[in-house]
C-alpha positions as CSV (number, residue, x, y, z in Angstrom):
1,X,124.4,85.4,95.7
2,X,121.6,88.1,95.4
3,X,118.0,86.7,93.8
4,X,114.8,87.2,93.4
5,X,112.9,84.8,92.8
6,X,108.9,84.9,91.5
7,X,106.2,81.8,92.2
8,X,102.6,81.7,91.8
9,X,102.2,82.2,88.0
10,X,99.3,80.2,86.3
11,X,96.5,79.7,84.0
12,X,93.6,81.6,85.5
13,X,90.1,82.5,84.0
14,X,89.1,85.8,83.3
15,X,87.3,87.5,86.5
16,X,89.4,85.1,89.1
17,X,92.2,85.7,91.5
18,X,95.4,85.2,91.8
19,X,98.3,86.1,94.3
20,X,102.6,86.6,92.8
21,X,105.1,85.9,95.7
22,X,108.7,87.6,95.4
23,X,111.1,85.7,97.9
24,X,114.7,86.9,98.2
25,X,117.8,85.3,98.6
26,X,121.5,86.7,99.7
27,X,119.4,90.2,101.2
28,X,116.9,91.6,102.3
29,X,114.2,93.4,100.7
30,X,113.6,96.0,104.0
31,X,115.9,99.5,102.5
32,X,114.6,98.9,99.1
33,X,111.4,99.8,96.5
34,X,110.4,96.7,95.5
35,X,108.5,96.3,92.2
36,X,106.0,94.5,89.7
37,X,106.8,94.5,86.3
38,X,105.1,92.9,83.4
39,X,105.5,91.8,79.9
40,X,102.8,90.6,77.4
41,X,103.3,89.0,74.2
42,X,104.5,91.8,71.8
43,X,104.9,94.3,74.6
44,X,106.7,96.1,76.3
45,X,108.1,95.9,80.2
46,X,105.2,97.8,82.0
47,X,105.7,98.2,86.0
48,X,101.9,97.7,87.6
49,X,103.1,98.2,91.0
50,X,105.6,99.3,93.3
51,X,106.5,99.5,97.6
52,X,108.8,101.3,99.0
53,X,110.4,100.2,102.6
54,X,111.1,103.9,103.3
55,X,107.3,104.1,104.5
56,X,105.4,101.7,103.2
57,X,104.2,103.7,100.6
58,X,102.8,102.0,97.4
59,X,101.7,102.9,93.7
60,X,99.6,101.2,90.9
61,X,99.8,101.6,87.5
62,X,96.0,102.7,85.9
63,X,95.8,100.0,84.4
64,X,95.5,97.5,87.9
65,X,94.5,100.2,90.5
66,X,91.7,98.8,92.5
67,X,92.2,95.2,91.5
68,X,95.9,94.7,92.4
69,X,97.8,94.8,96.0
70,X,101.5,94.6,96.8
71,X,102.2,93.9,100.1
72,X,104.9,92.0,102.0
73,X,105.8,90.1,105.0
74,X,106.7,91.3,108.3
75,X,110.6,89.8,107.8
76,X,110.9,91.8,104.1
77,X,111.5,88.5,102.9
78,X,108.9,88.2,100.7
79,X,106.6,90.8,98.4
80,X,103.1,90.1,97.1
81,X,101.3,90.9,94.6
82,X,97.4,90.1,95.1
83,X,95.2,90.3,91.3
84,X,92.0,90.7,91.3
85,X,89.4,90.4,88.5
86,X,91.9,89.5,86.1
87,X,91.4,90.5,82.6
88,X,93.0,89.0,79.9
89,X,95.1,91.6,79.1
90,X,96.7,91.3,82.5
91,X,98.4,88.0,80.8
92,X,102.3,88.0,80.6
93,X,105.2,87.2,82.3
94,X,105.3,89.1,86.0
95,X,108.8,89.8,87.3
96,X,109.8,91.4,90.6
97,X,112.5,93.9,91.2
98,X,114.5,95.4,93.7
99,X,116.3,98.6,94.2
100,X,118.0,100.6,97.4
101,X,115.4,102.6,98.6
102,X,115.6,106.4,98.2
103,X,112.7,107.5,98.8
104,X,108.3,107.1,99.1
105,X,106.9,105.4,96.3
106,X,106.3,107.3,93.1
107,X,105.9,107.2,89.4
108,X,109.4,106.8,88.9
109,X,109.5,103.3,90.9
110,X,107.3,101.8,87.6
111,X,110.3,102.7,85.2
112,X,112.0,99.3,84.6
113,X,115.4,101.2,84.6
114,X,115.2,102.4,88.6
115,X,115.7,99.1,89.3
116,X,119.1,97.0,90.1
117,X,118.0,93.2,91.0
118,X,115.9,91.1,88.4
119,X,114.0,87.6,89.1
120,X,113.3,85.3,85.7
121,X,109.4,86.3,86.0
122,X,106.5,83.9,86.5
123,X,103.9,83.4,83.5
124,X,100.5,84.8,84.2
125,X,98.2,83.1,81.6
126,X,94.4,85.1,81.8
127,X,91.8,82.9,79.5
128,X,88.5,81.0,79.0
């Protein structure tokens, strides 16, 4: 059975760290774009970040560039997703998602409909 599944989700304070894990189950994630996707309360499905296996390539939404990092292991069993300097609009729930890799990573990899394989998102709480 194909999963993703997403782990690291907590109650952070504003300024502080915190690192996402993706782990998949029945594939692997090496010939896909993997990507992070987040709701907040009220909003819509944004993607923040996104890899693609073709060649390593990444892309950040505006909104985390410089304080967020996807990355992943050396098996593509697991992709990361490093936040920095959280802000409290960063809070949400954080999903992962997969999708045969056609190419580098681009804008269209942050579109929530590129994407095939869904995990049940982790909850990303950001407050004093």
């Amino acid at each position: 059975q194909v999963q993703l599944v997403e782990s690291g989700g907590a109650l952070v304070q504003p300024g502080t760290s915190l690192r996402l894990s993706c782990s998949a189950s029945g594939f692997t994630l090496d010939y896909r774009v993997v990507g992070w996707f987040r709701q907040g309360p009220g909003k819509e499905r944004e993607g923040v970040a996104c890899l693609s296996s073709i060649d390593d390539s990444t892309l950040y939404a505006d909104s985390v560039k410089g304080r967020f990092t996807i990355s992943r292991d050396n098996a593509w069993n697991t992709i990361y997703l490093q936040m920095n300097n959280l802000k409290p609009e960063d809070a949400g729930v954080y999903y992962c998602a997969a999708v045969q890799a056609y190419g580098s990573a681009w804008y269209g990899f942050l579109r929530s409909k590129e994407y095939d394989y869904w995990g049940q998102g982790t909850q990303v709480t950001v407050s004093s």
